[in-house]
C-alpha positions as CSV (number, residue, x, y, z in Angstrom):
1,X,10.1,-11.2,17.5
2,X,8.4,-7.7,17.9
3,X,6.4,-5.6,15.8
4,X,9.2,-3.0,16.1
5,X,11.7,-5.9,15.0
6,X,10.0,-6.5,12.1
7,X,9.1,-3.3,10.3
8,X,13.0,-2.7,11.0
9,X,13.8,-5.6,9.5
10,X,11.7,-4.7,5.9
11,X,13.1,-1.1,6.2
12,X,16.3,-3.0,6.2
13,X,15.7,-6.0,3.6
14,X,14.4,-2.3,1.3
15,X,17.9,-1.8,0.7
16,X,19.0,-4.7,-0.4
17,X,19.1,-5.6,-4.3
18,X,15.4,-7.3,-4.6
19,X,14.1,-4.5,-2.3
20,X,14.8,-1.7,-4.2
21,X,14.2,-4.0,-7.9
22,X,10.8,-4.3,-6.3
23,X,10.9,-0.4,-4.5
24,X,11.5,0.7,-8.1
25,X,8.4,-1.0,-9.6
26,X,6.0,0.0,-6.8
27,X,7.3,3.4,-7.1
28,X,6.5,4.0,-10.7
29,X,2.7,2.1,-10.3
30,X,1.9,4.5,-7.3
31,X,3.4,7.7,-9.6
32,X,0.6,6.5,-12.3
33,X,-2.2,5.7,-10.3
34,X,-2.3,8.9,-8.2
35,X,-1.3,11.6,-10.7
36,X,-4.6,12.4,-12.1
37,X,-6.6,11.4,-9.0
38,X,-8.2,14.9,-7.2
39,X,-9.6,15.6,-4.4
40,X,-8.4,17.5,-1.0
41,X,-7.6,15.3,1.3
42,X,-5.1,12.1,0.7
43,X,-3.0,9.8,3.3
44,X,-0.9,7.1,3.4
45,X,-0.3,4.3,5.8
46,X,3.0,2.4,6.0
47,X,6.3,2.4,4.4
48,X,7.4,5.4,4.5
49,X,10.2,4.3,2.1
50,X,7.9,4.9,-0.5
51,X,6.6,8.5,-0.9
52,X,3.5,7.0,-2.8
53,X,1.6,10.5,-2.5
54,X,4.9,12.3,-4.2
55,X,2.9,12.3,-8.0
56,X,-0.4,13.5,-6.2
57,X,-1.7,17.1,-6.1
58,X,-4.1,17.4,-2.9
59,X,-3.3,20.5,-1.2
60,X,-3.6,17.7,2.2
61,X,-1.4,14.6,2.4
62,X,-0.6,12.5,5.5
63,X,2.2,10.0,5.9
64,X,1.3,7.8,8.8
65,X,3.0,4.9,10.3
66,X,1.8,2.5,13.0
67,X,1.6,3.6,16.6
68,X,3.3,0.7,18.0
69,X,6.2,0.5,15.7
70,X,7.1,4.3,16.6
71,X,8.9,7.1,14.9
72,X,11.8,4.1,14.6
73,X,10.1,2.8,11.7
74,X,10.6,5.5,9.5
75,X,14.1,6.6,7.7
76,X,15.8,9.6,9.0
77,X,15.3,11.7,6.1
78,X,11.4,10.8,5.6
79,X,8.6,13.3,8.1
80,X,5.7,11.2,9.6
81,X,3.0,13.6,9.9
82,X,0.7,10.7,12.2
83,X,0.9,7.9,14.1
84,X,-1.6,5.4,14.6
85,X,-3.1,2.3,14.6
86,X,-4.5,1.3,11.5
87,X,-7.2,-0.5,12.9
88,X,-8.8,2.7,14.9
89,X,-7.7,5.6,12.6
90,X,-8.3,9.1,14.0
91,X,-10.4,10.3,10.9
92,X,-14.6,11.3,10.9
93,X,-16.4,8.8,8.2
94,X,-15.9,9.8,4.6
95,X,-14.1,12.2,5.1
96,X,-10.6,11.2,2.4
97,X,-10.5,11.1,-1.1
98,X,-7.4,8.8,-1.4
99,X,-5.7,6.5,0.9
100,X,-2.4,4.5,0.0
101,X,-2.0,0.8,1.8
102,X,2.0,-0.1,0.1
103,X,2.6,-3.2,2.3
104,X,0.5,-2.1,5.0
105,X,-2.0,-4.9,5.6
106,X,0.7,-7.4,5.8
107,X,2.0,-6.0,9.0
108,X,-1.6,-5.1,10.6
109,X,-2.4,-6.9,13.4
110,X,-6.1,-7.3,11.6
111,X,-5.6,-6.7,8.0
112,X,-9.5,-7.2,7.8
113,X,-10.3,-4.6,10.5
114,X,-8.0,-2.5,8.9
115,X,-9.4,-2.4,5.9
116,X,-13.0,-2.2,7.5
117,X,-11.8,1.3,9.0
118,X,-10.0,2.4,5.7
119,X,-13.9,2.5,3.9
120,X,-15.2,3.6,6.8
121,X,-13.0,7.1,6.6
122,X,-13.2,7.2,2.6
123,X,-15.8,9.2,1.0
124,X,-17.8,7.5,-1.6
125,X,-15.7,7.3,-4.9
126,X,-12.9,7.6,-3.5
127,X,-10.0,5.8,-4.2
128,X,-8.2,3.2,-2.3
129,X,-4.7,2.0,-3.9
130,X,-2.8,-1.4,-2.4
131,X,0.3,-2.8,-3.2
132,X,1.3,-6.3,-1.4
133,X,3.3,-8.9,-2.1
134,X,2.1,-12.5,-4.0
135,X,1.9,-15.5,-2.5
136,X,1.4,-17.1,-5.7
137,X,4.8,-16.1,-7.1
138,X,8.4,-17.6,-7.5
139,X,9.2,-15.6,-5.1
140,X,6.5,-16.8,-2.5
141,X,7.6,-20.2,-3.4
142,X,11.3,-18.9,-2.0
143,X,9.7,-17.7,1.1
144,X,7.8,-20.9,2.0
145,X,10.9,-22.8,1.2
146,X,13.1,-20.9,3.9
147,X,10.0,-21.1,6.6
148,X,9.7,-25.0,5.8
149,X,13.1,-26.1,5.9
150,X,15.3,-23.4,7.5
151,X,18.4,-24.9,7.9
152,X,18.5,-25.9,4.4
153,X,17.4,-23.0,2.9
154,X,17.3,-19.3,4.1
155,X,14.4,-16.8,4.2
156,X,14.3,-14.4,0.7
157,X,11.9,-11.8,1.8
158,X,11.1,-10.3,5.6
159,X,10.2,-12.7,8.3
160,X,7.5,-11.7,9.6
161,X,4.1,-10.4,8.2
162,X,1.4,-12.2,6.5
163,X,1.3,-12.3,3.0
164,X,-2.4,-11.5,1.2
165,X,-3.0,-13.7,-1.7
166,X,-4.2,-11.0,-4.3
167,X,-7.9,-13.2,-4.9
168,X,-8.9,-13.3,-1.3
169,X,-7.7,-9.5,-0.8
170,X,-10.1,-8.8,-3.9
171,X,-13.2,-11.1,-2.1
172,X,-12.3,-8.6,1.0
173,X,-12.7,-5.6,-0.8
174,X,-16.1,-6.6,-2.6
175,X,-17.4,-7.4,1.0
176,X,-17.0,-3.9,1.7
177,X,-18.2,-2.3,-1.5
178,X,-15.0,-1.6,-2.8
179,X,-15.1,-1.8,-6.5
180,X,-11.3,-3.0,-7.8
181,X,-10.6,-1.0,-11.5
182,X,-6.9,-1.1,-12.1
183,X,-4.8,-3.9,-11.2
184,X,-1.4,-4.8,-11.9
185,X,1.5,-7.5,-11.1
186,X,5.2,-6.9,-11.1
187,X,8.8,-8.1,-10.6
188,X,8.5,-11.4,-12.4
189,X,12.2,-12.2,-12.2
190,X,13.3,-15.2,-10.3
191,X,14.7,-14.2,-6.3
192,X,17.8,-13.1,-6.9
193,X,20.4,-11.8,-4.5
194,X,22.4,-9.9,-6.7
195,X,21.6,-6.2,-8.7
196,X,24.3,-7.7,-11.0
197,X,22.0,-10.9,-11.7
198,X,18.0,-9.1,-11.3
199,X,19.7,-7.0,-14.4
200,X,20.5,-10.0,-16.4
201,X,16.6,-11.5,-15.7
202,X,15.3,-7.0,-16.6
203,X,14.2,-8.9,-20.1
204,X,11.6,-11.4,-18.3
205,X,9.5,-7.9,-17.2
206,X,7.6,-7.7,-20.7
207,X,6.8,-11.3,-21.2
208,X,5.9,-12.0,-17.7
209,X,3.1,-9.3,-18.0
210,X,2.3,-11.1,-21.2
211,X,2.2,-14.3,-20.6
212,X,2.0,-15.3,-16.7
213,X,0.8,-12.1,-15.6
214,X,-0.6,-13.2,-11.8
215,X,2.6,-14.5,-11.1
216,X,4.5,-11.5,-10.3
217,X,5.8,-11.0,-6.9
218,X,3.9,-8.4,-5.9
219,X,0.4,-6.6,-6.8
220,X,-0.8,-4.0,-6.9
221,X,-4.6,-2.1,-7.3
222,X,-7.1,0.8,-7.2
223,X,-10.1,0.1,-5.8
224,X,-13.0,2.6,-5.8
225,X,-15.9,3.3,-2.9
226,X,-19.7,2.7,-3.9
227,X,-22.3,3.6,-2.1
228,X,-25.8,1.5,-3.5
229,X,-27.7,4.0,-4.8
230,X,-25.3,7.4,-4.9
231,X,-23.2,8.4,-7.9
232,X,-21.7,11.4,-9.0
233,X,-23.2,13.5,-12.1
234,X,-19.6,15.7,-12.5
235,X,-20.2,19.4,-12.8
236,X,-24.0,21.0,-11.8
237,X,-25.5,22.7,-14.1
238,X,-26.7,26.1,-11.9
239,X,-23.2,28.1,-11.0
240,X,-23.0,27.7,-7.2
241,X,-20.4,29.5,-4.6
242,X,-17.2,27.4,-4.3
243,X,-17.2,26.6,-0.9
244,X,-13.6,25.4,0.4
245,X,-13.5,22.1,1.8
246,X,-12.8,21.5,5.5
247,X,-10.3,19.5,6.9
248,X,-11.1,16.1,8.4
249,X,-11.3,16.1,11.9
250,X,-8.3,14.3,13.6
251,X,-8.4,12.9,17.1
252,X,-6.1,15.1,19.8
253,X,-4.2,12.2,20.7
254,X,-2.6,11.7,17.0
255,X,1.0,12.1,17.9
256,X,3.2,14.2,15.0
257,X,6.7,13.2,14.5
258,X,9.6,16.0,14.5
């Protein structure tokens, strides 16, 4: 199967009952995380099913996809404003303030390198925010059931992709001085087919959060750029002229959907 083939098939599997039970969640975690969060400069790579930068103010926001899965990859109604490839993005070094990854390390073809280049074009504290799905979930379970024994039991969620167990993403991130803060699980009912039955399961939400809260089937975090020995001290004491930011430089051979 081909990259193309398989981002098609999650935009596909997005629509179905558990996609958008779990669309919905993600949605409502990205609102929160990036309303108060300022800066100038914000992007987000993959899924453009998910406007994740919708909440956020930044006066400049960047939906970018991967180069090799094309402008096919995004819905007819959604504008990609880059494509690339996530491992060599066309950015100068810390030079965003925010960068969305929903799902987007799953489908990398090095998550690792990805993320390498995602700190290399933040600025220090700035804000990194990843949602993935878990592994460690009933839902994972499901998964590894189908890929085990496939003529007994189908696949539940997208074929291919790998999935990030949320502990070793977290050991990636502290290897690059990424600090998590936040972090969140979600969508702790059982994998259901049906919007008829994931209704019927809405009351696990609240004790699932309570009471088995890594379990969810998919995560979700804010992780925040140090640099050893730089911190900010908020507003300066002597009045200075405000000075408007400049745009990151972009490399000529970004390609912008129409």
């Amino acid at each position: 199967m081909t990259r193309e083939a398989s981002i098609i098939e999650l935009g596909a599997w997005l629509q179905t009952p558990p996609g958008r039970y779990l669309l919905d969640w993600e949605q409502a975690q990205f609102d929160a995380a990036v309303a108060d969060l300022f800066g100038f400069h914000a992007l987000q790579l993959g899924l453009p099913e998910l406007p994740g930068l919708r909440a956020n103010r930044m006066p400049h926001r960047w939906l970018g996809a991967e180069q090799a899965a094309g402008s096919a990859a995004a819905p007819a109604a959604v504008q990609l404003d880059l494509l690339c490839d996530f491992d060599a993005l066309p950015f100068d070094s810390n030079s965003l303030d925010l960068i969305l990854l929903p799902h987007a390390l799953e489908l990398a073809h090095d998550p690792h390198q990805a993320l390498r280049e995602v700190e290399r074009v933040l600025r220090p504290e700035g804000r990194l925010v990843i949602s993935g799905l878990n592994p460690a979930s009933l839902w994972g379970l499901r998964q590894n059931l189908g890929r085990y024994s496939p003529g007994q039991s189908p696949l539940f969620l997208p074929q291919q992709g790998e999935f990030i167990g949320y502990w070793r993403l977290r050991d990636w991130l502290r290897l690059l001085s990424l600090e998590v803060g936040a972090a969140h699980f979600g969508a702790y009912s059982p994998p259901l087919r049906t919007a008829r039955w994931l209704e019927r399961w809405a009351w696990i939400e609240p004790l699932g959060a309570r009471w088995w809260p890594v379990l969810g089937a998919v995560y979700f975090l804010v992780a925040v750029k140090r640099v050893r020995g730089m911190r900010l001290v908020g507003l300066e004491r002597r009045s200075k002229p405000k000075r408007t930011a400049a745009a990151p430089v972009v490399a000529t051979h970004q390609h912008k959907t129409k």
